[in-house]
Residue, then its C-alpha position, 0 to 999 in steps of 0.5 A: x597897275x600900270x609900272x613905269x620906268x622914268x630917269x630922275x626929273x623934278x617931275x618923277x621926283x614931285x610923283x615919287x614923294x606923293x606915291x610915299x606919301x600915300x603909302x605907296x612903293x618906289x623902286x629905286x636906282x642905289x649904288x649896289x642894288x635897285x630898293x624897293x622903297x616905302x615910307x619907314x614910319x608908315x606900317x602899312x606901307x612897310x608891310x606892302x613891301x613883305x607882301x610884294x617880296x614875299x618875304x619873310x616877316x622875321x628878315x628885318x629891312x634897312x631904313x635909307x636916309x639922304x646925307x644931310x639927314x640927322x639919323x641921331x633922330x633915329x638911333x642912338x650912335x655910339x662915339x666910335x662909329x663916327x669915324x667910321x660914317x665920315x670914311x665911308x659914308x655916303x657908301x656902300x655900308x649899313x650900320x645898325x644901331x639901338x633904335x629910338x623907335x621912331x620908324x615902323x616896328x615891323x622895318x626891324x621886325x621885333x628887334x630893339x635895333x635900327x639898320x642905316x644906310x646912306x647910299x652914295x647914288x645920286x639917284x637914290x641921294x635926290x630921292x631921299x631928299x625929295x621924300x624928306x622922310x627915312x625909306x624901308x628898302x630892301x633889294x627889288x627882287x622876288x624873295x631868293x630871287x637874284x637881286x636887281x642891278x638895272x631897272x629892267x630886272x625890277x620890272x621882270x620882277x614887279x611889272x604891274x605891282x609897283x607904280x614906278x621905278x626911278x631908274x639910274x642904269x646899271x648899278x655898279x657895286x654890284x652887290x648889296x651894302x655891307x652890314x654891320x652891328x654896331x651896338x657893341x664895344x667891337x664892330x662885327x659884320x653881319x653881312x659882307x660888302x664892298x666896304x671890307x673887315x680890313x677896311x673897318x679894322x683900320x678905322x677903329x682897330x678890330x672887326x670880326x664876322x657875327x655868326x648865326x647861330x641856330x634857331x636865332x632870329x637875324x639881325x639884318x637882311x641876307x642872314x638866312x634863308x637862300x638867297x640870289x637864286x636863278x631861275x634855272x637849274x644849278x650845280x656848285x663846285x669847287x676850284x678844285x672840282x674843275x674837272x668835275x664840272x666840266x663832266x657835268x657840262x658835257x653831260x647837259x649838252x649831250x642831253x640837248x641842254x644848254x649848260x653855261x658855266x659861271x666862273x672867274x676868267x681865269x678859268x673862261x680863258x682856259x676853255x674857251x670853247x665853253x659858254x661862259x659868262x665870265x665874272x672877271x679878274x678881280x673881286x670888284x669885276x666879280x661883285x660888279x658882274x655877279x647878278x647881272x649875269x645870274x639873270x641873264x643865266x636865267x634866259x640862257x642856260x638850261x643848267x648853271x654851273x657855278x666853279x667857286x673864285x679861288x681868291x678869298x679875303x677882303x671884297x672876296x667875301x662878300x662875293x662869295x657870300x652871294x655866290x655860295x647862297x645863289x647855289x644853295x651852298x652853306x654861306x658860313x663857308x666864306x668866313x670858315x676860310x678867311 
């Protein structure tokens, strides 16, 4: 199969929608990350994605669907969460709610629950109007790969699986969507993003984190399992352990390897004779930044050495959520802390 890369056209469009008509998979530009789309109703198509992913068929997908869509058809919607759809929506947030099943049993694999998400990509926004029905995407990556942030990634990724990737240049959220589990009195979040526990909690009064507990089967996607890793090798440490990793770094390179830290700029700035790549100053560079750098990690060092941000809270969150999983570090620890 040949994979072709095309901005958003009436023609890339008109070709898009017959690929999901006959069940095919899309690749597509979103505000976070690049999806990795089919039709949600279709099982077939659905089960096309876990198969290119590799991914395991217990992680449940998130059904996209444009503004105007009325997900009422979907899932039932609780009173409170109407608010919470007017703040932030089109966005970066994913809300699961009871579902009415009328999409794929395997987009929820097995649960009585629906995630939605209406991204704010203009891209992603013309897609979904185009194909007129809900679409199964979870990130365009490899399963436990970094997440895709350009449509070169999705390409590195799928070249020769997919037929086509609608692209829309970098994705500037950076991370993928927050994810929250509306199906109870208090919303709680699955997944951490951009839109904040902060932010919910203005908006309806309370929001706390959901944890995993052992043995139990996730709610949503990005809740198990390592995630976000580079293809190269890694070492986590802490603040704290600068001086550690800066040992480690010395120790690569007098082998004849290339090690590269990943850090905040704080601590680029403070040695600037060390390769660097430099997430940045505030949580929103740092999601912004944290991907794309992890791939080009893959081609640059022959060791990753990841020192952890010293904020916490807020967007923080969920960019340390993603960094600690990347590393194979334990992700609860981002929520232990705040």
């Amino acid at each position: 199969m040949n994979t072709v890369i095309l901005p958003v056209t009436s023609d890339s469009l008109a070709w898009a929608k017959e690929l999901i008509q006959d069940g095919e998979v899309v690749a597509f530009h979103t505000e976070t990350v690049y999806g990795l789309g089919a039709d949600a109703t279709n099982d077939d198509a659905v089960r096309k994605i876990f198969a290119l992913k590799g991914r395991p068929a217990d992680n449940p997908l998130i059904a996209h669907v444009h503004a105007d869509y009325d997900i009422s058809r979907l899932v039932e919607t609780p009173a409170w969460t109407q608010c919470l759809r007017e703040k932030f929506l089109p966005g970066p947030l994913t809300m699961v709610y009871p579902s009415k099943e009328k999409v794929s049993r395997f987009v929820s694999s097995g649960l009585p629950t629906l995630s939605i998400r209406v991204p704010s990509s203009p891209v992603a926004q013309a897609f979904l109007r185009a194909v007129g029905v809900p679409v199964a995407a979870p990130s365009a990556n490899r399963s436990k790969h970094v997440s895709p942030v350009t449509a070169q990634h999705v390409y590195d990724d799928f070249a020769g699986d997919i037929p086509l990737i609608l692209d829309g240049g970098a994705s500037q959220g950076g991370i993928e969507s927050t994810v929250l589990d509306c199906t109870g009195a208090v919303p709680l979040i699955l997944r951490a993003g951009l839109v904040t526990r902060e932010m919910i909690a203005s908006e309806v009064g309370a929001c706390e984190y959901y944890t995993l507990h052992e043995g139990e089967k996730p709610k949503s996607p990005g809740m198990a399992y390592r995630h976000y890793a580079p293809a190269c090798r890694t070492v986590f440490f802490t603040a704290a352990e600068r001086n550690d990793a800066l040992q480690a770094y010395r120790e690569e390179a007098a082998r004849g390897g290339t090690p590269v830290f990943l850090c905040e700029h704080a601590v680029a700035e403070a040695y600037p004779s060390i390769k660097s790549l430099d997430l940045g100053r505030t949580p929103e560079e740092m999601a912004s930044n944290l991907y794309a750098h992890l791939r080009t990690a893959e081609k640059r060092a022959s060791l990753l050495i990841g020192i952890e941000p010293l904020e916490h809270g807020g967007v923080m969150d969920g960019v340390r959520n993603r960094l600690l999983r990347a590393f194979g570090q334990d992700a609860k620890e981002q929520r232990d802390d705040t």
